[in-house]
C-alpha positions in Angstrom: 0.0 0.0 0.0 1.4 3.4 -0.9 2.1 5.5 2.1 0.1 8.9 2.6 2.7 10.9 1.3 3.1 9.3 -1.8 -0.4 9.7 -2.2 -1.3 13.2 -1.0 -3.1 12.0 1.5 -2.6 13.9 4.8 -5.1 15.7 6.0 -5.5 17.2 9.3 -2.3 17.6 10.6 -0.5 21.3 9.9 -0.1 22.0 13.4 1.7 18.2 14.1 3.9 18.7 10.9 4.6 22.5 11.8 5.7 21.5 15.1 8.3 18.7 13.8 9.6 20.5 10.9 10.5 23.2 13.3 11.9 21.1 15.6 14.0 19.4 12.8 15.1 22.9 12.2 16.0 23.9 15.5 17.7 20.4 16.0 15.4 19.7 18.8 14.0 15.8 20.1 11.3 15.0 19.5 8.7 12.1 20.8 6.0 11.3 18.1 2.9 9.2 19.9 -0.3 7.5 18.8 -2.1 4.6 18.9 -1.8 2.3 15.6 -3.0 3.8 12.4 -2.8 7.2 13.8 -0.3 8.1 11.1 2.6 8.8 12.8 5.3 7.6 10.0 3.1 9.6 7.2 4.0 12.7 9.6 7.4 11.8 9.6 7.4 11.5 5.9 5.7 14.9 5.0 8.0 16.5 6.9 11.2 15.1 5.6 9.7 15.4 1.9 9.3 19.4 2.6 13.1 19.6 3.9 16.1 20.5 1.5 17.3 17.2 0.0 20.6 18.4 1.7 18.4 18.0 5.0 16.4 15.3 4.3 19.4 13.0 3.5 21.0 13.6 6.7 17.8 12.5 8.9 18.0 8.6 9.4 15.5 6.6 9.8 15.5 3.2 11.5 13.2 0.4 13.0 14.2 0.4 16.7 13.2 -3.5 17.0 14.2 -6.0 19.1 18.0 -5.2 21.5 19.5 -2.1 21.6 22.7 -3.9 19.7 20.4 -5.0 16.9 19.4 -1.3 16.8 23.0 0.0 17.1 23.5 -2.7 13.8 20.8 -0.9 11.5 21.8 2.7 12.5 25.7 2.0 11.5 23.9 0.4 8.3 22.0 3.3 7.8 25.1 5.5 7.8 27.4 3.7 5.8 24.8 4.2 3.0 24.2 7.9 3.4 28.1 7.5 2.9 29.1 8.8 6.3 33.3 9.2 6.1 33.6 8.2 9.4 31.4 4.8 9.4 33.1 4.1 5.7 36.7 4.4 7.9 36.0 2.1 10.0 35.0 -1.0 7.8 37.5 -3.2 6.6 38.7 -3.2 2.3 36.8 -6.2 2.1 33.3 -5.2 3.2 32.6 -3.2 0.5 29.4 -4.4 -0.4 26.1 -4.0 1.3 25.8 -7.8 2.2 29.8 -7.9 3.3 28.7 -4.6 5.5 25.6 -6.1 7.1 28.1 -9.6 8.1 31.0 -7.2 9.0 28.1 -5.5 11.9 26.5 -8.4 13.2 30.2 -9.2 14.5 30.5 -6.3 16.3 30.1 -5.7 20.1 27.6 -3.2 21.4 30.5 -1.5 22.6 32.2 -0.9 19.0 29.0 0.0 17.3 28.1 2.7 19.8 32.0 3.9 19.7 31.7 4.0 16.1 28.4 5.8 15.8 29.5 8.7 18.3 32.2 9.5 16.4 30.0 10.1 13.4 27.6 12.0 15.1 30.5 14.0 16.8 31.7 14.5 13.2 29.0 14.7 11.2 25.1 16.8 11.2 22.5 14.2 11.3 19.2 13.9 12.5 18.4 10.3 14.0 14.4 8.8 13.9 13.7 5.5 15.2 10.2 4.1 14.5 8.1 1.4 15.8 9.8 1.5 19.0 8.5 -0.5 21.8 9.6 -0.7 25.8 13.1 0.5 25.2 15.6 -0.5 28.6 18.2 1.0 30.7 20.9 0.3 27.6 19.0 2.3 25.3 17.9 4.9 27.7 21.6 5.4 28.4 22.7 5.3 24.7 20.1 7.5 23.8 20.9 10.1 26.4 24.6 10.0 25.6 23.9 11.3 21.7 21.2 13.6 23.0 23.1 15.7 25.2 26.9 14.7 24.8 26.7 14.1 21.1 24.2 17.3 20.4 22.3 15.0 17.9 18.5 15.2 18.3 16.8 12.3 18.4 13.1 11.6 17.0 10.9 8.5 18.7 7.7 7.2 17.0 5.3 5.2 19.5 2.2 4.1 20.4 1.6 6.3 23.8 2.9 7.4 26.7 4.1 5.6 29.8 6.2 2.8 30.4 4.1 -0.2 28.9 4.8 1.6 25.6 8.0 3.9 25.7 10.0 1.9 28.7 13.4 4.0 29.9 13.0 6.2 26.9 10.0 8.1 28.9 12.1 9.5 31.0 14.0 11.7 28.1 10.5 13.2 27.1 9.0 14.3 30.5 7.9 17.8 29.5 5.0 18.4 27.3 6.8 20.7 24.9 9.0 17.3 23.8 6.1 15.6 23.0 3.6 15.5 20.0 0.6 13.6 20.2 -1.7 12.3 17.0 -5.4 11.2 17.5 -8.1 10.6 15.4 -8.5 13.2 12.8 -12.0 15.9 13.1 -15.1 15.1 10.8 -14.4 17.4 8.2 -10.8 15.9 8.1 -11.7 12.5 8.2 -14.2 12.6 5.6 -11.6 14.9 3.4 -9.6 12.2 3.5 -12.2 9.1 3.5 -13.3 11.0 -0.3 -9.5 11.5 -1.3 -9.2 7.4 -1.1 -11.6 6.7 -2.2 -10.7 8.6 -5.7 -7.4 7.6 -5.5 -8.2 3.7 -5.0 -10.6 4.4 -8.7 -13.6 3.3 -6.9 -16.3 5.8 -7.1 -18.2 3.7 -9.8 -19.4 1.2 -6.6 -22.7 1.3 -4.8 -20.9 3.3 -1.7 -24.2 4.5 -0.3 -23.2 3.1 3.3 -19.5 2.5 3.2 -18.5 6.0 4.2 -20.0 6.3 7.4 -19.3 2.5 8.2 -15.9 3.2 7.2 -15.8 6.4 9.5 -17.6 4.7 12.2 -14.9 1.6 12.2 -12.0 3.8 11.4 -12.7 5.8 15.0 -11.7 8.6 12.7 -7.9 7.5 12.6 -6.3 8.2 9.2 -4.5 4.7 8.4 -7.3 2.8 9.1 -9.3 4.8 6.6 -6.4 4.6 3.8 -6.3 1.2 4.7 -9.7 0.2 4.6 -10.7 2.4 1.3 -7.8 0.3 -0.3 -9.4 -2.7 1.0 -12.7 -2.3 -0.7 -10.5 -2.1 -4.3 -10.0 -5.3 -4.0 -12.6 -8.1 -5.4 -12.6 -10.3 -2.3 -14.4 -7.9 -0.7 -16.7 -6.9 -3.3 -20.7 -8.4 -3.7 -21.5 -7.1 -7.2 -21.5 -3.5 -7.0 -21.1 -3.7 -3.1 -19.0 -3.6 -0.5 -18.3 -6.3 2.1 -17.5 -3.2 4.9 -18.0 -5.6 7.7 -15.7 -8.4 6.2 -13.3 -5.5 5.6 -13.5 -4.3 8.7 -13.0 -7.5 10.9 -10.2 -8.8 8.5 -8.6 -4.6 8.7 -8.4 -5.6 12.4 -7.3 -8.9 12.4 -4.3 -7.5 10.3 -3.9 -4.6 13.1 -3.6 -6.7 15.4 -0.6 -8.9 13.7 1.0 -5.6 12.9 0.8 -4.6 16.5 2.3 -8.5 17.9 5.4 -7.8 15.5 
């Protein structure tokens, strides 16, 4: 499915996106929260599309899954392909290739990854994003703090809420209101604005949608992935009767899908 972005389909959010972009600018940290579906990464997205490719290129994005060294192994990744001098140095001849880099980083302690990626951040401008994070522990507290405020290298966090069942240590770096942004469902008038703007873009105006849009908008609880994602649901012919649409079918198998995206 084609993210929001790449669809011009973000609605509803100007004063979210003005507040990251200017906290991008201002090299500021930022925590990103909202339940599933809320449309935190298309947030993220919009704003980096708006940068200066010069910008842009320099914000790195990573999935902050699973340990802290399995993160530390993605970010050095990350780097060596926006062709950071200082992560390029510190590979061997041989490792040249992205597969020989990737083998060459899941040999390496926590402690050489993390000494590797301060000295690029101490060299280097970047901005650092880690999405889908989950209960993150005293290690990445710790390492998180260190390129904070020792390494002067903001740091952007997408999660599902606040507290510790969804941010763990990390909570404790975004205590004050001003660090935080927080996405909801979207208004009526946005939510419908961008219920119609699916639905045009999935080509499906031709079907009998006298009751999907409020069903839609009803099951959606007015969050804007769960619309995108339903709307490109009903393109498909499984969940077509005719001219119809199976709303309810798409609705119990959209959240039977959220809730294997939530497990991972």
């Amino acid at each position: 499915m084609k993210s929001s972005v790449q669809s011009g389909l973000l609605f509803g959010r100007r004063q979210e996106l003005a507040r990251l972009t200017a906290a991008i600018r201002e090299r500021r940290s930022l925590l990103i929260f909202g339940p599933p579906d809320s449309g935190k990464s298309a947030l993220v997205d919009q704003a980096l599309a708006n940068l200066p490719k010069n910008l842009a290129s320099r914000c790195l994005r990573v999935k902050a899954e699973g340990s802290l060294q399995r993160t530390l192994q993605q970010q050095v990744i990350r780097l060596f392909a926006a062709k950071d001098a200082t992560v390029e140095a510190a590979f061997p001849s041989q490792a040249a290739g992205s597969q020989s880099v990737e083998s060459w980083v899941k040999k390496q302690t926590s402690g050489r990854l993390r000494s590797v990626l301060f000295r690029a951040f101490d060299a280097g401008r970047y901005w650092i994003f880690w999405d889908n994070i989950g209960q993150l522990g005293l290690a990445h507290y710790h390492f998180l703090r260190e390129v904070i405020w020792m390494r002067k290298t903001p740091v952007y966090l997408l999660a599902r809420g606040l507290g510790y069942e969804y941010l763990g240590q990390a909570g404790r770096l975004f205590w004050s209101h001003e660090w935080r942004v927080e996405l909801g469902p979207l208004v009526a008038e946005d939510a419908r604005a961008l219920l119609e703007a699916a639905i045009k873009r999935e080509g499906i105006t031709n079907l009998d949608l006298s009751e999907f849009h409020e069903q839609v908008l009803e099951a959606s609880r007015g969050l804007p992935g769960a619309i995108v994602r339903m709307v490109a649901m009903a393109g498909q012919p499984q969940y077509r009767y005719g001219n119809k649409v199976k709303t309810k079918l798409i609705h119990i198998d959209y959240l039977v899908q959220l809730a294997s995206r939530v497990q991972v």
